[in-house]
C-alpha positions as CSV (number, residue, x, y, z in Angstrom):
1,X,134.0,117.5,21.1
2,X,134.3,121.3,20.0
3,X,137.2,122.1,22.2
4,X,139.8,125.0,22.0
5,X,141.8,123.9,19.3
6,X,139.0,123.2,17.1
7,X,137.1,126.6,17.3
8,X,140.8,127.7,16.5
9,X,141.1,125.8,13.5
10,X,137.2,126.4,12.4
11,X,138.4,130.3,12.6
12,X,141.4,129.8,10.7
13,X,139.0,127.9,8.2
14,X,135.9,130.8,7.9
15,X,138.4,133.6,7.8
16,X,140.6,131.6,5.3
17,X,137.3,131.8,2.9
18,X,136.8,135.4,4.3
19,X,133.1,134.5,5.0
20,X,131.9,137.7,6.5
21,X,133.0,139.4,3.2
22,X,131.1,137.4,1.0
23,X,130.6,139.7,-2.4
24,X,128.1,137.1,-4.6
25,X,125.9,136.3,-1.6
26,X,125.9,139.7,0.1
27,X,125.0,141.3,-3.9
28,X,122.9,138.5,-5.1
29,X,120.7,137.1,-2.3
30,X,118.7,140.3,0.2
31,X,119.9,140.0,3.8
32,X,116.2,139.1,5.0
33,X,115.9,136.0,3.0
34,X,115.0,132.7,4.7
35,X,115.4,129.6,3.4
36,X,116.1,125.7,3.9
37,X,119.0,123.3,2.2
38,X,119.4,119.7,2.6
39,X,123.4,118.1,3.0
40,X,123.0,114.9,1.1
41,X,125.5,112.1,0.7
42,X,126.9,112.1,-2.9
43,X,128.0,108.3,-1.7
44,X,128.3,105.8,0.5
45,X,130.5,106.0,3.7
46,X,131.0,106.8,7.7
47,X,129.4,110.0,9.2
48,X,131.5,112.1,10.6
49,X,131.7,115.6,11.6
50,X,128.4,116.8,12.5
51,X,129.3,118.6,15.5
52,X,131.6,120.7,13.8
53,X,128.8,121.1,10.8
54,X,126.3,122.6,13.7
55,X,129.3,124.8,15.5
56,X,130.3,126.4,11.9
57,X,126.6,127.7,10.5
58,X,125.6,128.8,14.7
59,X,128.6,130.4,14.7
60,X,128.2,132.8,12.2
61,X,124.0,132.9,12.8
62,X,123.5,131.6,16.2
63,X,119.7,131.6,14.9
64,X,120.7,128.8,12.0
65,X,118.4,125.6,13.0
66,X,120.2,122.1,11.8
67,X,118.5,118.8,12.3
68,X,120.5,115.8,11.5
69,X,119.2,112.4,10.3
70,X,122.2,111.2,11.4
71,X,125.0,111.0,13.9
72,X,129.0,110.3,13.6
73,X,129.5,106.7,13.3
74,X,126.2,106.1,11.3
75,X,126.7,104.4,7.9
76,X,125.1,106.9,5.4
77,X,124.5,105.9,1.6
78,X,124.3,107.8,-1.9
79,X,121.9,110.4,-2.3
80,X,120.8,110.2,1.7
81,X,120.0,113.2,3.1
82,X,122.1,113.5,5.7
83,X,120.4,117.0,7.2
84,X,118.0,120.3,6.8
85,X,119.7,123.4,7.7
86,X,116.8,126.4,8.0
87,X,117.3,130.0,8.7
88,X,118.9,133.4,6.8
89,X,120.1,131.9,3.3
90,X,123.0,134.2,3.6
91,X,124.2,132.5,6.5
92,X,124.0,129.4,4.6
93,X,125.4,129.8,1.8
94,X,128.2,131.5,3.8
95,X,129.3,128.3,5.8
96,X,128.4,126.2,2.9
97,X,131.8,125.4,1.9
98,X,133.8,125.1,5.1
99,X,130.8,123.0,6.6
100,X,131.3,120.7,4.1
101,X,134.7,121.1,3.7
102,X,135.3,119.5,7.3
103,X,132.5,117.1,6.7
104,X,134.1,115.5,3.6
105,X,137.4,115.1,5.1
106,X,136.4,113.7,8.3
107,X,134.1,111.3,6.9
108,X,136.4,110.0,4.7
109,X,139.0,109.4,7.7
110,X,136.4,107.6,9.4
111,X,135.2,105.8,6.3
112,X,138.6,104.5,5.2
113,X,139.3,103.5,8.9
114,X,136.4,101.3,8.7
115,X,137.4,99.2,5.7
116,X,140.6,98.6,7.4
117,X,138.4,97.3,10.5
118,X,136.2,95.4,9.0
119,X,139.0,93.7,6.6
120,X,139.9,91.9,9.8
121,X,136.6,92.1,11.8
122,X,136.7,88.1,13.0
123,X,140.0,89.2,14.6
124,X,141.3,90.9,17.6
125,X,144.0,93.0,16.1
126,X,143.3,96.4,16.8
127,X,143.7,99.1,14.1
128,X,146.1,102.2,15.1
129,X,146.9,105.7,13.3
130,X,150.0,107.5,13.2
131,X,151.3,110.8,14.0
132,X,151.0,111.3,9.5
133,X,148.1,113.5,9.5
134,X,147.4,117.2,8.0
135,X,149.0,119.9,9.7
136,X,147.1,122.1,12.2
137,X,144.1,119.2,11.5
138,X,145.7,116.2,13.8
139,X,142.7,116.3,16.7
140,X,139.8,116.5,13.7
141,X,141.4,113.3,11.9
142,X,142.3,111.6,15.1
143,X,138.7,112.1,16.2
144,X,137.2,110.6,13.1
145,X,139.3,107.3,13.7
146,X,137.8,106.9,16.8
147,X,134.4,106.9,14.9
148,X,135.7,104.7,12.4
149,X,135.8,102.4,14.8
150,X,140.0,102.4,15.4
151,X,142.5,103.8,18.3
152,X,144.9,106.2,18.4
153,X,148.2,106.0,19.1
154,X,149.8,108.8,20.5
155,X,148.6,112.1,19.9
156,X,152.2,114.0,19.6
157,X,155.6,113.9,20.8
158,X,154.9,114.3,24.6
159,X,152.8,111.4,24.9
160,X,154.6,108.8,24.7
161,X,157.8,106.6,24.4
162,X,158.4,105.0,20.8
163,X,162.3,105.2,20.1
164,X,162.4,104.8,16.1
165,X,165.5,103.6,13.9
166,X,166.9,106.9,14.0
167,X,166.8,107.6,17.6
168,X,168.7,104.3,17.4
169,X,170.8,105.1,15.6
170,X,171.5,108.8,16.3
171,X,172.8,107.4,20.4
172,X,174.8,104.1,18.5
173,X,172.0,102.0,19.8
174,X,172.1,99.8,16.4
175,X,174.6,100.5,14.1
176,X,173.8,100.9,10.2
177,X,174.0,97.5,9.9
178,X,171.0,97.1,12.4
179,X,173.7,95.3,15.1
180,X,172.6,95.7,18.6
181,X,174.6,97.5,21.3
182,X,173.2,95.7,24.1
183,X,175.3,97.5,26.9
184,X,173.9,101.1,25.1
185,X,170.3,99.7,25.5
186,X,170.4,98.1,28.8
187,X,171.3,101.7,30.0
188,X,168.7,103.6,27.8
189,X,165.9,101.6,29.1
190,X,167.2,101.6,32.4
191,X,167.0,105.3,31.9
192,X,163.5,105.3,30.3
193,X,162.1,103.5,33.4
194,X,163.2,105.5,36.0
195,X,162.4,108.6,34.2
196,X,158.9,107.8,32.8
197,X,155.8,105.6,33.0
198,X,154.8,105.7,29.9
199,X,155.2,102.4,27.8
200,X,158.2,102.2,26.1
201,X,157.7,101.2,22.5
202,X,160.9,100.1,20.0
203,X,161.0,99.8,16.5
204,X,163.0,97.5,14.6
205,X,163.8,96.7,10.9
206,X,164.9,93.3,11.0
207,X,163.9,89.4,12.4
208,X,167.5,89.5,14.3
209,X,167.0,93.2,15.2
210,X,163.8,92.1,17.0
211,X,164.9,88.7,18.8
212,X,168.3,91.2,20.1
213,X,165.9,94.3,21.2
214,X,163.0,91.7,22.6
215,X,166.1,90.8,25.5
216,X,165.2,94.0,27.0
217,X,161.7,93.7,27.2
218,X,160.1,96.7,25.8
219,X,156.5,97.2,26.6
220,X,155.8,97.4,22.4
221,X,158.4,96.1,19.2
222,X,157.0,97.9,16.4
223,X,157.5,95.5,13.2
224,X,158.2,97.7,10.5
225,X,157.9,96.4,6.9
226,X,158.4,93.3,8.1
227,X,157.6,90.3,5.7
228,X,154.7,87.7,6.5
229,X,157.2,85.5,6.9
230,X,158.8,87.4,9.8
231,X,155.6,88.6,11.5
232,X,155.1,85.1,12.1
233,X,158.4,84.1,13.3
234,X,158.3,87.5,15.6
235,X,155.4,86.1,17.0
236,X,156.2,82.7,17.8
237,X,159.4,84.1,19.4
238,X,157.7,86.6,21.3
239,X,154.8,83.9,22.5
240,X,157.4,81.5,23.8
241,X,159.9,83.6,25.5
242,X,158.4,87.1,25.6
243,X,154.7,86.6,26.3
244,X,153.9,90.3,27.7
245,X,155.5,92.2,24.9
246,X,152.8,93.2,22.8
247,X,154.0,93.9,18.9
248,X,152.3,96.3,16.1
249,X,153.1,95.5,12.7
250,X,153.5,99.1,10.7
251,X,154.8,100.1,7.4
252,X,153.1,99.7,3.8
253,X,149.8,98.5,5.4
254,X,147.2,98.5,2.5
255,X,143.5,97.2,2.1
256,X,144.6,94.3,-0.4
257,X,147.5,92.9,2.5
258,X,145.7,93.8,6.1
259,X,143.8,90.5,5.9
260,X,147.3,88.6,5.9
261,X,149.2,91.2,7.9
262,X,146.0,90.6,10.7
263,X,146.7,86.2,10.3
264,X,149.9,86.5,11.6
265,X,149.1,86.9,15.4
266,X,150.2,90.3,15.5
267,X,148.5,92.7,18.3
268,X,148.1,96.2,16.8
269,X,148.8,97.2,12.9
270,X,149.5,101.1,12.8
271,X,148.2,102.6,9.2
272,X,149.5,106.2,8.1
273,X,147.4,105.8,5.3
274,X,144.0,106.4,6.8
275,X,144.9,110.2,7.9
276,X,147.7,111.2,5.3
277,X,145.9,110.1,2.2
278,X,141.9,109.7,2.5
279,X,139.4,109.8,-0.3
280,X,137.4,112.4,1.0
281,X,133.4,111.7,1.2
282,X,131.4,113.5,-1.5
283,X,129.0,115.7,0.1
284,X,126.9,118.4,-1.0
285,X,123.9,121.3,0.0
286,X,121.5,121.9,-1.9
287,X,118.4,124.1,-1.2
288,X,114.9,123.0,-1.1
C-alpha cells in the first residue's frame, strides 16, 4: 500500500506543514513528554487510510505505537474511536494534522463510493471512477474507491484506449454534427488493433452516434449524458446485434438518478464525482 509515490506525496505533505519546525509544540510541550490521544470519528462513514495514518506519525518517531480498532473498509460511526496513538506528545501533535488530513479525505472517497454502490446493490452494474481526481493525490483517491467497494478505470493516459469526442473530432472521425466517418474509423481501429491490446473504449454523445460507432465493434461505448430513454434503447440494440460490447453510462451521475441510470441494463456507470468533489470525513485527535 505505502509505495514510492505515496511516501513522495506524504513528504510533500509534512514538509508543506514544515513539521520538524514546529514553534508552539517545540515552546509549549518539553521534548520528554509522553502521552496518548485517541482519533475518533466525528461521524458516520468508510475507513480509509490507516496505513498512511501509521506511516506518517512512525515516520517522524519510528517509536510512535498506533493501535487501530479498525481497518480500511470497516464502517465506523459518530464519536467511535477509531485508534490510540502512544508515545512523545511532540511527535503527535506534529503529525496530527497531515494524519488526519489524509484520513478525512480518503475516507470520504471511500464513503461516497459506497452510497453510490449500495444505491444499486441488487444489481450487477459496476461502479467506476474517472481520471477527475486531485492533482499529485490520484493513487490515494483511486485506492480508497477500491475500499469503497468500486473499480477503477484507468489509472492515467498510458493505460488504456478510450478515444473521447474530441479525439473524434480532432482526426474528422465525427463531424460537429456527430456524423460518422465510417471509412476514417474502420482505419483507426484497424490501427488500434494491430498496435495495442488494450480494450478500445469509444465515447459517443448521441442514440445515432452509438448504433453508427457500435458497427465497428469497440470493446466499450461510453454513453455520455445519455437520457434514460436512450440508455435503454442503446441496450436493446447492443443486446440484439452487439452482444459482446460492453457499455458504461457516464456524465452527470448523481445519488438521486444512479438507481434509474443502474435499471437500464447498462454494464459499468463511471462517476467523476466520487474523487473530484467528496465530503471529506470529520475526524479528530484528542488526547487522553
Amino acid at each position: 500500500m505505502i509505495t514510492s509515490k505515496i511516501k513522495q506525496i506524504i513528504q510533500i505533505a509534512l514538509s508543506e506543514d514544515k513539521v520538524s519546525r514546529d514553534k508552539t509544540t517545540h515552546l509549549v510541550i518539553p521534548a520528554e513528554e509522553k502521552g496518548k490521544a485517541a482519533i475518533i470519528a466525528k461521524e458516520k462513514g468508510i475507513l480509509c487510510g490507516t496505513e498512511i495514518v501509521r506511516f506518517i506519525f512512525k515516520k517522524i518517531d519510528k517509536e510512535t505505537k498506533i493501535k487501530f480498532f479498525a481497518k480500511d473498509a470497516d464502517l465506523v460511526h459518530k464519536n467511535e474511536k477509531v485508534a490510540i496513538i502512544s508515545g512523545n506528545l511532540q511527535t503527535i501533535l506534529k503529525a496530527e494534522r497531515v494524519a488526519l488530513n489524509f484520513l478525512s479525505l480518503l475516507s470520504g472517497v471511500a464513503t461516497v463510493t459506497r452510497l453510490f454502490i449500495d444505491k444499486i446493490k441488487k444489481t450487477k452494474v459496476v461502479i467506476k471512477d474517472t481520471r477527475k481526481t486531485t492533482p499529485g493525490l490520484r493513487e490515494l483517491e483511486k485506492y480508497a474507491v477500491l475500499v469503497g467497494g468500486g473499480k477503477n478505470h484507468r489509472c492515467n493516459l498510458a493505460e488504456g484506449i478510450i478515444i473521447k469526442d474530441n479525439h473524434l473530432k480532432a482526426v474528422a472521425i465525427v463531424s460537429k454534427k456527430n456524423k460518422v466517418n465510417h471509412k476514417r474509423l474502420k482505419a483507426a481501429m484497424e490501427n488500434l488493433r494491430k498496435k495495442t491490446k488494450f480494450p478500445i473504449e469509444i465515447e459517443v454523445e448521441t442514440f445515432q452516434e452509438f448504433i453508427e460507432v457500435a458497427r465497428h465493434h469497440p470493446d466499450i461505448i461510453m454513453l455520455d449524458n445519455f437520457s434514460k430513454k436512450n440508455l435503454i434503447k442503446a441496450v436493446g440494440h447492443r443486446n440484439k446485434y452487439f452482444p459482446k460490447i460492453e457499455l458504461e453510462a457516464s456524465g452527470g451521475i448523481s445519488l438521486k438518478n444512479i438507481e434509474r441510470v443502474s435499471s437500464t441494463g447498462v454494464d459499468s456507470i463511471s462517476i467523476g464525482s466520487i474523487t473530484h468533489s467528496p465530503n471529506a470525513l470529520d475526524f479528530s485527535l484528542e488526547l487522553v
